[in-house]
VEXTIVEX-633065 format. One record per atom (N, C-alpha, C, O): residue in three letters; x, y, z. Coordinates in steps of 0.2 Angstrom, whole numbers, padded with zeros to 4 digits, always signed. Example, Ala and Ser with C-alpha at 12.3 -4.5 7.8 and 13.67 -1.06 7.14 Angstrom:
# residues 2
ALA+0066-0028+0039;ALA+0062-0022+0039;ALA+0066-0016+0039;ALA+0071-0017+0042;SER+0064-0011+0035;SER+0068-0005+0036;SER+0064+0000+0039;SER+0067+0006+0040;
END
This chain:
# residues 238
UNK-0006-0037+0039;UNK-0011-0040+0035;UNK-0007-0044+0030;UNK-0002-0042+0027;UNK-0010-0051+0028;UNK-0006-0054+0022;UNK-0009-0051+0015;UNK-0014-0049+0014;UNK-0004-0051+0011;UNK-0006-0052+0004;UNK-0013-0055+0003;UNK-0013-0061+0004;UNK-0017-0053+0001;UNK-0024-0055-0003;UNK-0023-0055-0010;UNK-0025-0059-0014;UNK-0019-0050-0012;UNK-0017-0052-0021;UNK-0011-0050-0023;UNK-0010-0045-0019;UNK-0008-0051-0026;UNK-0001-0051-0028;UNK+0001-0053-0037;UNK+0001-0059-0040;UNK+0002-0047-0039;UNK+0003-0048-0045;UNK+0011-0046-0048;UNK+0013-0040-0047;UNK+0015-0051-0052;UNK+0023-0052-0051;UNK+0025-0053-0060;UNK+0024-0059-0062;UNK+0027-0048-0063;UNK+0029-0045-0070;UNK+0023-0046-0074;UNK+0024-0046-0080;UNK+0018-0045-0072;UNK+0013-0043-0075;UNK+0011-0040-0081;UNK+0010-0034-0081;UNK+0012-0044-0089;UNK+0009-0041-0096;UNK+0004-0043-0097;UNK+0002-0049-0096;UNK+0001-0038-0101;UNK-0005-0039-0103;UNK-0007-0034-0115;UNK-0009-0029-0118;UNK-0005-0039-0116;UNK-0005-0037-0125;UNK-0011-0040-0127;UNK-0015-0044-0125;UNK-0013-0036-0132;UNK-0020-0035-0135;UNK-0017-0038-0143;UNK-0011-0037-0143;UNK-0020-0042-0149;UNK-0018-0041-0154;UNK-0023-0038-0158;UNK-0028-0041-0159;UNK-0021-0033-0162;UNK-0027-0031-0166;UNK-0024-0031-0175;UNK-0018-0030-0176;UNK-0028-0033-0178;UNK-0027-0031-0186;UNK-0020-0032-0186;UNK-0018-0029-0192;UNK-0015-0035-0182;UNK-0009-0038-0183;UNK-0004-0033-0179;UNK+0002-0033-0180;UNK-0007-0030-0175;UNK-0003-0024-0173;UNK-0004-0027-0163;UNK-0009-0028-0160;UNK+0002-0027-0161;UNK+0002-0029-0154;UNK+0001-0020-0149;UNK+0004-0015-0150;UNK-0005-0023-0145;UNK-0004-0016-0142;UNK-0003-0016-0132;UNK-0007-0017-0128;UNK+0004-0016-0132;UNK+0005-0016-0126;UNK-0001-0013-0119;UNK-0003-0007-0120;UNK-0002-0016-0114;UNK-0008-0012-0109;UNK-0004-0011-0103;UNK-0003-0006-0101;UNK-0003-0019-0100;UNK+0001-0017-0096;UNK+0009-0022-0095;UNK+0009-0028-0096;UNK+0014-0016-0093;UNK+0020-0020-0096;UNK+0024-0018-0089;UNK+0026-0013-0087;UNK+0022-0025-0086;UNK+0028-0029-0082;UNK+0025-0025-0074;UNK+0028-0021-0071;UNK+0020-0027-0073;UNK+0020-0022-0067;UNK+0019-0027-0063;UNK+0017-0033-0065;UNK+0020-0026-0056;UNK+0023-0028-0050;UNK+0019-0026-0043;UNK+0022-0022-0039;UNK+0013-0028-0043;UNK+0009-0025-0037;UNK+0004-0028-0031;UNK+0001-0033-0033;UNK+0004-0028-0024;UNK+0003-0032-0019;UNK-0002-0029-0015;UNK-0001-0024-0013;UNK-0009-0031-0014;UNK-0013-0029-0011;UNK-0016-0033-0002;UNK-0016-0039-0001;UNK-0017-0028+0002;UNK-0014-0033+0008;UNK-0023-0035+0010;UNK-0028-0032+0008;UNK-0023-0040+0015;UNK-0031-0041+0015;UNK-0033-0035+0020;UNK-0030-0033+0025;UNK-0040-0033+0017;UNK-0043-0027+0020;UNK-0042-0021+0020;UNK-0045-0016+0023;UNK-0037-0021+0014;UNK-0037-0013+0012;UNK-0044-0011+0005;UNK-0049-0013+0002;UNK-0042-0006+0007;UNK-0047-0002+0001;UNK-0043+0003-0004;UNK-0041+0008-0003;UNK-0042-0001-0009;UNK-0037+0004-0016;UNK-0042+0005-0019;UNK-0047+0002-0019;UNK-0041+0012-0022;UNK-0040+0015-0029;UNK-0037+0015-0035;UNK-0034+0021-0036;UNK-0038+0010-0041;UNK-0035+0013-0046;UNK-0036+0020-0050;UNK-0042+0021-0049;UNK-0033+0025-0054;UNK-0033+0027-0055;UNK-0026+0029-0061;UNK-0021+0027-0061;UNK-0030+0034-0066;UNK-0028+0036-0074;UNK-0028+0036-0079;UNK-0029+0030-0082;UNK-0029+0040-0081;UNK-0029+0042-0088;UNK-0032+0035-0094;UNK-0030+0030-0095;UNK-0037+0038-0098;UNK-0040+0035-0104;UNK-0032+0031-0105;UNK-0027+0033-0105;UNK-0033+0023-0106;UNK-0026+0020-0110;UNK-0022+0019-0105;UNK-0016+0018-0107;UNK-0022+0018-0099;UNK-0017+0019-0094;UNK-0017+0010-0092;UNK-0011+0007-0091;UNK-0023+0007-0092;UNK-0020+0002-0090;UNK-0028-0001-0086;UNK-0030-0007-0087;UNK-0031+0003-0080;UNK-0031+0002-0074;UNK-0037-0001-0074;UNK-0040-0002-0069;UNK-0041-0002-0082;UNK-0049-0006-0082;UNK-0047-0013-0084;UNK-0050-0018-0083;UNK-0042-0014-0088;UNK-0039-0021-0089;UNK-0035-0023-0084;UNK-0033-0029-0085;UNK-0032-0019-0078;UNK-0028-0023-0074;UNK-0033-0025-0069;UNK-0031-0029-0064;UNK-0041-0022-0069;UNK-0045-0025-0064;UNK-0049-0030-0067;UNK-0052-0034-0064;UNK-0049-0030-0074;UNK-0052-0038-0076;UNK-0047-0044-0077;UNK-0048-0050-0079;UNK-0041-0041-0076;UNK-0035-0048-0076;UNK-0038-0050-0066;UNK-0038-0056-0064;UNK-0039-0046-0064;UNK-0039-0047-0056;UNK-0045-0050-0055;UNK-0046-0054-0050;UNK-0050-0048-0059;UNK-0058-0051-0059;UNK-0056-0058-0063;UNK-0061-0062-0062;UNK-0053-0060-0065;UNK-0051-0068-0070;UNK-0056-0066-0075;UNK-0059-0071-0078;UNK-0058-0059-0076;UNK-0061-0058-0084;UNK-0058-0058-0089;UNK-0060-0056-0094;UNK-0052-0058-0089;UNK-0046-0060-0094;UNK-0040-0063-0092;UNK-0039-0064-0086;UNK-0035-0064-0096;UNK-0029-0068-0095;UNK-0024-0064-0094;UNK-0024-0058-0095;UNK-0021-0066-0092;UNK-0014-0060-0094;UNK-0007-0064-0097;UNK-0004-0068-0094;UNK-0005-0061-0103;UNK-0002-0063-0107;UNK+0005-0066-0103;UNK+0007-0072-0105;UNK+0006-0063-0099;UNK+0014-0065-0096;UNK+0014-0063-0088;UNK+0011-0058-0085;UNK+0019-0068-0083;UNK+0018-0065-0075;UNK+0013-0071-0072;UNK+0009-0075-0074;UNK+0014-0068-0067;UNK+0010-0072-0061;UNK+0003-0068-0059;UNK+0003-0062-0061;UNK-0003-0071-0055;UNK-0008-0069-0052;UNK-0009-0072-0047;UNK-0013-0076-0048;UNK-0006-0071-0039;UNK-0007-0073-0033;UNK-0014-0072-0031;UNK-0015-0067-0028;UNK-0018-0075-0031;UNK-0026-0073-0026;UNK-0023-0078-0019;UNK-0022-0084-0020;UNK-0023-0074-0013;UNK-0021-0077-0008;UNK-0012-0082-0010;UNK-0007-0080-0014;UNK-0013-0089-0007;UNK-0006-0092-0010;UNK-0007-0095-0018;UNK-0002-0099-0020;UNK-0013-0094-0022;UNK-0015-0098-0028;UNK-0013-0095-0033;UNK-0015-0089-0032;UNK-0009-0096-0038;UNK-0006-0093-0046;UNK-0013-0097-0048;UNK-0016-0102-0050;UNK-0015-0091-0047;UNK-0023-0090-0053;UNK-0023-0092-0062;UNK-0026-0095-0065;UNK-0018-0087-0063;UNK-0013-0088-0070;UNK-0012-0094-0072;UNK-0014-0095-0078;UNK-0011-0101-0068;UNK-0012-0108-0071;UNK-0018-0111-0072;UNK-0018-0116-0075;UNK-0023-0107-0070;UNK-0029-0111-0070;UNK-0033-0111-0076;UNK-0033-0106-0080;UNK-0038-0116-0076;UNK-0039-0117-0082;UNK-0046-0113-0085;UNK-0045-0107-0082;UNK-0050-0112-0088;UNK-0056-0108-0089;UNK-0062-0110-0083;UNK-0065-0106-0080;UNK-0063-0117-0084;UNK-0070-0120-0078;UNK-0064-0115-0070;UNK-0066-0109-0069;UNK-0060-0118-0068;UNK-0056-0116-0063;UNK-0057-0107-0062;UNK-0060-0104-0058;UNK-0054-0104-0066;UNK-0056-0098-0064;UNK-0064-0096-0063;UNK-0066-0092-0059;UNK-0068-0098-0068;UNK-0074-0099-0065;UNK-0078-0099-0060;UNK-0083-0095-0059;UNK-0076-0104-0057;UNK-0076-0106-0049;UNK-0073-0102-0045;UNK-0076-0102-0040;UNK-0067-0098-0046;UNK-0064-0091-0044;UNK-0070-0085-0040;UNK-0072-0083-0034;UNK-0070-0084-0047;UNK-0076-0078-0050;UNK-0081-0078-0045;UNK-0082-0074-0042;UNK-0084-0082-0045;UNK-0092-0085-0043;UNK-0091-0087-0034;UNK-0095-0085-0030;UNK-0085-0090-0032;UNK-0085-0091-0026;UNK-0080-0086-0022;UNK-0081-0086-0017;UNK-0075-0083-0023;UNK-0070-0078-0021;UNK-0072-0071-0022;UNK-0070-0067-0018;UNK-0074-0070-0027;UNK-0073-0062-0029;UNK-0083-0060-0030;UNK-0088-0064-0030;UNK-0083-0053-0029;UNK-0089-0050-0030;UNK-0087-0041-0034;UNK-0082-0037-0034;UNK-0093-0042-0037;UNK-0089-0036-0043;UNK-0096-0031-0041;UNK-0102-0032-0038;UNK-0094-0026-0044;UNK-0099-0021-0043;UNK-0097-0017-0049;UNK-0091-0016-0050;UNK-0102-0015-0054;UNK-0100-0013-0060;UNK-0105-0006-0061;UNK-0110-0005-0058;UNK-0100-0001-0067;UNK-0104+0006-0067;UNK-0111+0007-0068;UNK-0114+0012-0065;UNK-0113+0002-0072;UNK-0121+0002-0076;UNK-0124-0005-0072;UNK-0128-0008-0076;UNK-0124-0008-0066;UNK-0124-0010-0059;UNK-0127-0018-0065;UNK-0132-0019-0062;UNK-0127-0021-0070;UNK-0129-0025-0072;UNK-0134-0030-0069;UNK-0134-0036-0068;UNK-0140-0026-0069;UNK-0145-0031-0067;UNK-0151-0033-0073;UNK-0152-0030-0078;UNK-0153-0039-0072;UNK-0159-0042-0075;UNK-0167-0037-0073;UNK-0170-0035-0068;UNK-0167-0037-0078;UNK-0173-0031-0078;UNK-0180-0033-0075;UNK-0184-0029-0072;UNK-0182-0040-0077;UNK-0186-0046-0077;UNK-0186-0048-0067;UNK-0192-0049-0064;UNK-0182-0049-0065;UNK-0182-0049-0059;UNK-0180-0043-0053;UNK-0175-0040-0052;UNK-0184-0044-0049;UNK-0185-0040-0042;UNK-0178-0040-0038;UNK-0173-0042-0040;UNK-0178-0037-0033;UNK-0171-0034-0030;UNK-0168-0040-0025;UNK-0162-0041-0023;UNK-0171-0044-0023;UNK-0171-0052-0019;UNK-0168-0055-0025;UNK-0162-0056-0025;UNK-0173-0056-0032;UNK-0168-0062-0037;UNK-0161-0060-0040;UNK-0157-0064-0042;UNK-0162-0052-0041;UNK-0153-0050-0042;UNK-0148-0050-0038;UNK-0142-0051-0040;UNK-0150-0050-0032;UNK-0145-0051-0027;UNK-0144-0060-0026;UNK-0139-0062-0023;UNK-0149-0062-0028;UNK-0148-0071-0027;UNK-0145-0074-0035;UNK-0145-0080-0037;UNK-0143-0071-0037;UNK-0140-0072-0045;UNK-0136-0075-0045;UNK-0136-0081-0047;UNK-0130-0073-0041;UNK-0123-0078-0039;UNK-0125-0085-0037;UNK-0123-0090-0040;UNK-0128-0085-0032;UNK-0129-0091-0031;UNK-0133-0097-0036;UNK-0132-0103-0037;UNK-0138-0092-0038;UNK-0139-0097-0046;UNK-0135-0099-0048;UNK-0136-0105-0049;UNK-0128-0096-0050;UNK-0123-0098-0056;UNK-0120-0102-0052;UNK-0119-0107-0055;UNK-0119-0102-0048;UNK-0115-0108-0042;UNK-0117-0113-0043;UNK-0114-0118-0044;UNK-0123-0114-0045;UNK-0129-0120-0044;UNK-0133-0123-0038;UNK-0135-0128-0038;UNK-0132-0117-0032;UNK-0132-0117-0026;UNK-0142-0116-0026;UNK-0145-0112-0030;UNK-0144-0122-0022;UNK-0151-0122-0022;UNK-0156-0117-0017;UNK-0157-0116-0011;UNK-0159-0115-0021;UNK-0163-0107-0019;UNK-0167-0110-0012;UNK-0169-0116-0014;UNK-0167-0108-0007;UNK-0171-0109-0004;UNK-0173-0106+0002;UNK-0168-0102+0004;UNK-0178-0105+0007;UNK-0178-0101+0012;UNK-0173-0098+0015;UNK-0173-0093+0018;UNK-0168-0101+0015;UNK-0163-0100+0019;UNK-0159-0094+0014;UNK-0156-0089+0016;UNK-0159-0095+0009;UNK-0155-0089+0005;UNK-0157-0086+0003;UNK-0153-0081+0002;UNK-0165-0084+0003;UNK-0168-0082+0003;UNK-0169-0075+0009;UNK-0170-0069+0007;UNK-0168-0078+0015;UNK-0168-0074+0020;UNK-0161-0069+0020;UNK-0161-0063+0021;UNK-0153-0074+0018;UNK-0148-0070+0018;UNK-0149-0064+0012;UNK-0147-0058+0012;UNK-0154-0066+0006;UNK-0154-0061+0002;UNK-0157-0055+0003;UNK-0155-0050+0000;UNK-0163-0056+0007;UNK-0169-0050+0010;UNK-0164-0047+0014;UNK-0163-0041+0013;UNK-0159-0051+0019;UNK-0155-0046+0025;UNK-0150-0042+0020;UNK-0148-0036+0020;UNK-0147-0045+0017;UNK-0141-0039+0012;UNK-0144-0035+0009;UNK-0141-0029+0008;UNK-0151-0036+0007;UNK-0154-0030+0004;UNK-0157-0025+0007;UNK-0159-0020+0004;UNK-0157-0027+0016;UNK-0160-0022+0020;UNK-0153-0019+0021;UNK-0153-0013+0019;UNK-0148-0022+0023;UNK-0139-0021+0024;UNK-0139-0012+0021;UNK-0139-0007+0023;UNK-0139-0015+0014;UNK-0139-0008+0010;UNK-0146+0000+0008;UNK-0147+0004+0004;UNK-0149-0004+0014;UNK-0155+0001+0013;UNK-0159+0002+0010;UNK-0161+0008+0009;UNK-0163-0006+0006;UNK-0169-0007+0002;UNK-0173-0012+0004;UNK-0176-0017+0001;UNK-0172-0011+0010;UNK-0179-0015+0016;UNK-0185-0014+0013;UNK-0189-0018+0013;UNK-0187-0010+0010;UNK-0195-0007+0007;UNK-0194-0008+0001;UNK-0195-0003-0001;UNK-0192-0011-0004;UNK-0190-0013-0010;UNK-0187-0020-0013;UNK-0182-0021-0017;UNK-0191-0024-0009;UNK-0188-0031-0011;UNK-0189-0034-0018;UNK-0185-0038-0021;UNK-0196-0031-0019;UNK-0200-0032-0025;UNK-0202-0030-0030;UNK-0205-0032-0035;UNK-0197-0024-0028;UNK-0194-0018-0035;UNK-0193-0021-0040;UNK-0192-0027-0040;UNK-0192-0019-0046;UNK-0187-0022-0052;UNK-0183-0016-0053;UNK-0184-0011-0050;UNK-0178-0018-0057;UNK-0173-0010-0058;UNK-0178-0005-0061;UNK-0180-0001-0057;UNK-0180-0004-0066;UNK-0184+0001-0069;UNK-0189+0006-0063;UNK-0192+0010-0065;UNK-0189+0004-0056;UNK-0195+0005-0054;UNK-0190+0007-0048;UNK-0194+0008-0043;UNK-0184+0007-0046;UNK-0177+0011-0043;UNK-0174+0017-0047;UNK-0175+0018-0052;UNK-0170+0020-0042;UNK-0167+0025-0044;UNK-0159+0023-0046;UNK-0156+0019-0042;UNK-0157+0027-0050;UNK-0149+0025-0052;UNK-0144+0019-0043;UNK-0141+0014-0043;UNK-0145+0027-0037;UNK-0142+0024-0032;UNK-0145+0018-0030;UNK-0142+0013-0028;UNK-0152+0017-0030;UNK-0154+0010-0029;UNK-0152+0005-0031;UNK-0149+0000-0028;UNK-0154+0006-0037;UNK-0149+0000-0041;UNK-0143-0001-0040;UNK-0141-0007-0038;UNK-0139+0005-0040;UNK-0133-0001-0038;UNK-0131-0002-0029;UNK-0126-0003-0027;UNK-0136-0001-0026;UNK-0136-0001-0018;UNK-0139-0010-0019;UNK-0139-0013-0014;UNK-0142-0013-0025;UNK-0145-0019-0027;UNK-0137-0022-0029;UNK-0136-0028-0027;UNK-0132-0018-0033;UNK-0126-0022-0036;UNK-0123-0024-0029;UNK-0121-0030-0028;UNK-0121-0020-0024;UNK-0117-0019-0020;UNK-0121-0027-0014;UNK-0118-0031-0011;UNK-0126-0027-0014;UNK-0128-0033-0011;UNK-0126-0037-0014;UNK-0122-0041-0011;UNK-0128-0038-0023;UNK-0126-0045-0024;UNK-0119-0046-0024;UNK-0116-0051-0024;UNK-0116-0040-0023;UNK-0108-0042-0022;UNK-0106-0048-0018;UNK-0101-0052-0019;UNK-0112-0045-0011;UNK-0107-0048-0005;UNK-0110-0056-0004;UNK-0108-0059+0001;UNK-0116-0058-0008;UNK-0121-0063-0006;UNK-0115-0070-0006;UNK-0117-0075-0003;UNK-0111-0070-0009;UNK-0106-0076-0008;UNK-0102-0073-0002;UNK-0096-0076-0003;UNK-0101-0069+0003;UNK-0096-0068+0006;UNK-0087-0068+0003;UNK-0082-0070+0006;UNK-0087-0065-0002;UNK-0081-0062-0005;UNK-0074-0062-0004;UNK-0074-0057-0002;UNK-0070-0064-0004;UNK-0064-0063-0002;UNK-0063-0054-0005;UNK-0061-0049-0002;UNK-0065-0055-0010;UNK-0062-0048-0013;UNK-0066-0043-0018;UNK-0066-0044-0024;UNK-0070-0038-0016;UNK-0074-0034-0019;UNK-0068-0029-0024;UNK-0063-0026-0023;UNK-0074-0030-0030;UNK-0069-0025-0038;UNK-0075-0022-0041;UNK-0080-0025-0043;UNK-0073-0014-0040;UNK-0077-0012-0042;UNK-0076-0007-0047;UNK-0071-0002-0047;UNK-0080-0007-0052;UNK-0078-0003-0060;UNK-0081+0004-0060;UNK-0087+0004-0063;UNK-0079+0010-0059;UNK-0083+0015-0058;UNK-0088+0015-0053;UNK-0093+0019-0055;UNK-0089+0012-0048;UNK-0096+0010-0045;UNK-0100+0017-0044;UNK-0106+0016-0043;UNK-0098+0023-0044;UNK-0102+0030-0044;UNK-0100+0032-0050;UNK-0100+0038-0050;UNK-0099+0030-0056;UNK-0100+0036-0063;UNK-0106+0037-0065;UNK-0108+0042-0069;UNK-0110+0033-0063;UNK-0115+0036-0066;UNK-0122+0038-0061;UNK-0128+0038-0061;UNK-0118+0041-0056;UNK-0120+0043-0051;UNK-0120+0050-0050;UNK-0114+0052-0052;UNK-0125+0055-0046;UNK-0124+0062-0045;UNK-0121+0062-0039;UNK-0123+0057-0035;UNK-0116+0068-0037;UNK-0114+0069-0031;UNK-0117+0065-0024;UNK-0114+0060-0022;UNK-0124+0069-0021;UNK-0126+0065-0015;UNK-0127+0058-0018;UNK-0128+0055-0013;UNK-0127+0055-0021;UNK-0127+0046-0020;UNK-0121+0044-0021;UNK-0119+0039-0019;UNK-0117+0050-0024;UNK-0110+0046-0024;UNK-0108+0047-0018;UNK-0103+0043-0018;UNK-0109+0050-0012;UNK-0106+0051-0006;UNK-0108+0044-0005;UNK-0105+0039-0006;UNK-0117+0045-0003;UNK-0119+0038-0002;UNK-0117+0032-0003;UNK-0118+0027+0002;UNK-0115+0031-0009;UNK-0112+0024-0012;UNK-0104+0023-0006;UNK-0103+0018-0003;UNK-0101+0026-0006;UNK-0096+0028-0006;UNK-0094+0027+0005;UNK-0089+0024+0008;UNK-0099+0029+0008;UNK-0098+0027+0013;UNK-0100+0021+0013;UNK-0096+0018+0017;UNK-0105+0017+0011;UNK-0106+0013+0011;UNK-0102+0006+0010;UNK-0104+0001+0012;UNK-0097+0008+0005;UNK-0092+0004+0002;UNK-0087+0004+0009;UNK-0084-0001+0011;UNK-0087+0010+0011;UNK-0081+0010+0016;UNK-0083+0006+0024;UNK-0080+0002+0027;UNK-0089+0010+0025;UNK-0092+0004+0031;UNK-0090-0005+0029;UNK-0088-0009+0034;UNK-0091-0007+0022;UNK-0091-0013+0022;UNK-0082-0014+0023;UNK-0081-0019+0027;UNK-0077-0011+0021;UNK-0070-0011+0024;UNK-0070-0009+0030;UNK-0064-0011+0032;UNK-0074-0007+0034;UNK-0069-0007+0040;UNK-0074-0013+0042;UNK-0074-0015+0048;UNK-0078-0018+0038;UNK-0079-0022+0042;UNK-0076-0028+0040;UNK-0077-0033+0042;UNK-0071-0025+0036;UNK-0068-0030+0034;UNK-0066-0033+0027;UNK-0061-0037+0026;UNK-0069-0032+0022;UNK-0069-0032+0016;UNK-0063-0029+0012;UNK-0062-0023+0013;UNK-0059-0032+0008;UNK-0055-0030+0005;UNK-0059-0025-0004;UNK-0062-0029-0009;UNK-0059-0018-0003;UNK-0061-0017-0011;UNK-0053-0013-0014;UNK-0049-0009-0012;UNK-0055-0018-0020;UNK-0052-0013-0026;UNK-0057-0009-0032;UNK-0060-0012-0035;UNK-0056-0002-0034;UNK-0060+0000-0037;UNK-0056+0005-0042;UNK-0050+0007-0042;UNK-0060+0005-0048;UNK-0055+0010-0051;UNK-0061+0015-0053;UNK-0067+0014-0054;UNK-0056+0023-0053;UNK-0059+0028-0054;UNK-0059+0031-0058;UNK-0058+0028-0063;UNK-0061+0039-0058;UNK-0054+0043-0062;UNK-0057+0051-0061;UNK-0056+0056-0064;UNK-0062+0047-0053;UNK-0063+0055-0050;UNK-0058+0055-0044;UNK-0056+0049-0041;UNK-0055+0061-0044;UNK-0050+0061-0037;UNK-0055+0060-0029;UNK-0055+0056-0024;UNK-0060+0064-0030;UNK-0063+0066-0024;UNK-0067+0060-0022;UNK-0070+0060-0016;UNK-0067+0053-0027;UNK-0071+0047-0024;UNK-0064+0044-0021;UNK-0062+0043-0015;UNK-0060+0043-0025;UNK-0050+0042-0024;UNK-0049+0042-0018;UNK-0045+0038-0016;UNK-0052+0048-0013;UNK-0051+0050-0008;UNK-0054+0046-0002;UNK-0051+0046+0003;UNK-0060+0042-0003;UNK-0061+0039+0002;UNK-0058+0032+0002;UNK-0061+0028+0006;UNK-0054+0030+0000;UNK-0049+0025-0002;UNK-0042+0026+0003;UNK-0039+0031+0004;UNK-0042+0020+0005;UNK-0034+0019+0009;UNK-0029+0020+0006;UNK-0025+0024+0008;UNK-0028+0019+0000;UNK-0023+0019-0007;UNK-0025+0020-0013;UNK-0029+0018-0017;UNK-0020+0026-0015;UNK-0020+0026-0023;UNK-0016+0023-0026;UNK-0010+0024-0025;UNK-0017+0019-0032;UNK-0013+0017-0038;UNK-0014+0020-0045;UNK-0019+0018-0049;UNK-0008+0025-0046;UNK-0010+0029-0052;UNK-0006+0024-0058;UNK-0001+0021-0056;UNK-0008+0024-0064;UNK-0007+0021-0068;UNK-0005+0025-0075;UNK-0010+0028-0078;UNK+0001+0024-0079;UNK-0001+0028-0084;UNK+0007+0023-0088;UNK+0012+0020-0086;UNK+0000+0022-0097;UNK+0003+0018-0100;UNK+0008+0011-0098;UNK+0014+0009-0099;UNK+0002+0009-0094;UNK+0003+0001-0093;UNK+0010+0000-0085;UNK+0013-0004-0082;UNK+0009+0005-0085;UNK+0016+0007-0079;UNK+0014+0009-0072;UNK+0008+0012-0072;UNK+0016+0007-0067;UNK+0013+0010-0059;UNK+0016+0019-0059;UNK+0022+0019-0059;UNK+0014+0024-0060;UNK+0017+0032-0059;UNK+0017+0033-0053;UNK+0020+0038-0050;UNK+0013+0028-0048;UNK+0013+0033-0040;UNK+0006+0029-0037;UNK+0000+0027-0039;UNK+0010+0028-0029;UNK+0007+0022-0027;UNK+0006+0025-0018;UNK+0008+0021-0014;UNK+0002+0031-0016;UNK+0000+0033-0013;UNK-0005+0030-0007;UNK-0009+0026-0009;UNK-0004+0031-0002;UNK-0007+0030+0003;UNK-0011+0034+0008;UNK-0008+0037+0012;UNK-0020+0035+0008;UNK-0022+0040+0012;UNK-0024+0039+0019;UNK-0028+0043+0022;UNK-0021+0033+0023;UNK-0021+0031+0029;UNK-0019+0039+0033;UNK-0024+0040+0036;UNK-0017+0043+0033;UNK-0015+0047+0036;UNK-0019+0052+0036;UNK-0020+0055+0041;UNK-0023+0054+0031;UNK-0027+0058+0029;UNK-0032+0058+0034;UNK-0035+0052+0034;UNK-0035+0063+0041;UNK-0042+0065+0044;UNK-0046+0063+0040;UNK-0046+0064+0034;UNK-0053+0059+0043;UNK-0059+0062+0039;UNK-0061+0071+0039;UNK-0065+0073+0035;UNK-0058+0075+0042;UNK-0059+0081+0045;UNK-0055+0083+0038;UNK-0059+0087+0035;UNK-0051+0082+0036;UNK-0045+0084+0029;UNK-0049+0082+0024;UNK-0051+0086+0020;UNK-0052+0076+0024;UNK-0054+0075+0017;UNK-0063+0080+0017;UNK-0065+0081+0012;UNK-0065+0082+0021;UNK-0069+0086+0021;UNK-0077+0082+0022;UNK-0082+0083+0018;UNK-0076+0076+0026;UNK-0081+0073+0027;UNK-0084+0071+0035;UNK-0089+0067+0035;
END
């Protein structure tokens, strides 16, 4: 499989109160289309800021950012923009939905931002992804009126409503109990074997595990860059 992302001396410096605080320093990392990574490590390690340099929600001070053959890195604010909104789909801990709207218009969000005109037709892709993820009987919902895994079974739609190149996802089970993190969790992997490339970061081992790859992180450095292609479902106890 090719490269889907590729990240080459990789820094990333904070400045605060005059004081530079190193995040991540010089890292070198390649992800191929259709894997499933795990970031992981430690409070300070690196691995929530190296998925917002990957999401184009920040810059990074120095190094290259391949998406596909594009140095994302040159491009300008409108241009990553346009990244964000047409390439990437995020799925976040606290599943960031508008409370005001039903489970059809959070999943049709993105294409709002696009400027992409609502209409039956998107309409219907947005009802089928939200049947996708198993709230066929909830279209009408507002998040208040879902349960934790609902909701973000509502994020994980809108993820994919632009057809994504690349799903990033930030704790997508932390604020989830065991049975829906199973939940969330096969679900994210069904969408990989169908093809979907997700990167996620964690900082449970045992979601880590249904993951192709781990990438452990500590102070801004790669410490171990693991692969659970080998591992049974039978071994991981699933």
């Amino acid at each position: 499989m090719p490269a889907i992302v590729r990240i080459v001396d990789l820094v990333k410096n904070y400045y605060l109160g005059g004081q530079t605080v190193h995040v991540l320093q010089g890292l070198n990392l390649s992800f191929d289309e259709g894997d499933f990574v795990a970031l992981m490590g430690p409070s300070g390690s690196g691995k929530s800021t190296l998925l917002n340099v990957l999401g184009c929600l920040d810059r990074l001070t120095s190094g290259q950012y391949f998406l596909g053959d594009v140095d994302v890195s040159e491009m300008s604010d409108d241009q990553l923009s346009e990244v964000r909104s047409t390439y990437l789909g995020f799925i976040f801990q606290s599943y960031n939905l508008l409370p005001q709207y039903t489970v059809v218009e959070n999943v049709e969000l993105p294409l709002l931002y696009q400027g992409i005109k609502l209409d039956e037709a998107t309409k219907s892709r947005c009802v089928a992804l939200a049947e996708l993820v198993g709230l066929g009987d909830r279209l009408d919902h507002r998040p208040l009126q879902l349960s934790g895994g609902q909701q973000q079974r509502v994020a994980i739609a809108r993820s994919l409503v632009n057809d994504p190149h690349l799903i990033l996802g930030d704790e997508p089970t932390g604020n989830l109990d065991t049975k829906t993190s199973v939940e969330i969790m096969q679900m994210l992997r069904e969408l990989n074997r169908s093809g979907k490339t997700i990167i996620m970061v964690t900082h449970e081992n045992d979601i880590a595990e249904w993951a192709r790859r781990v990438v452990r992180l500590r102070d801004g450095r790669v410490e171990s860059d693991v692969r659970n292609d080998t591992r049974t479902i039978a071994e991981m106890g699933r």
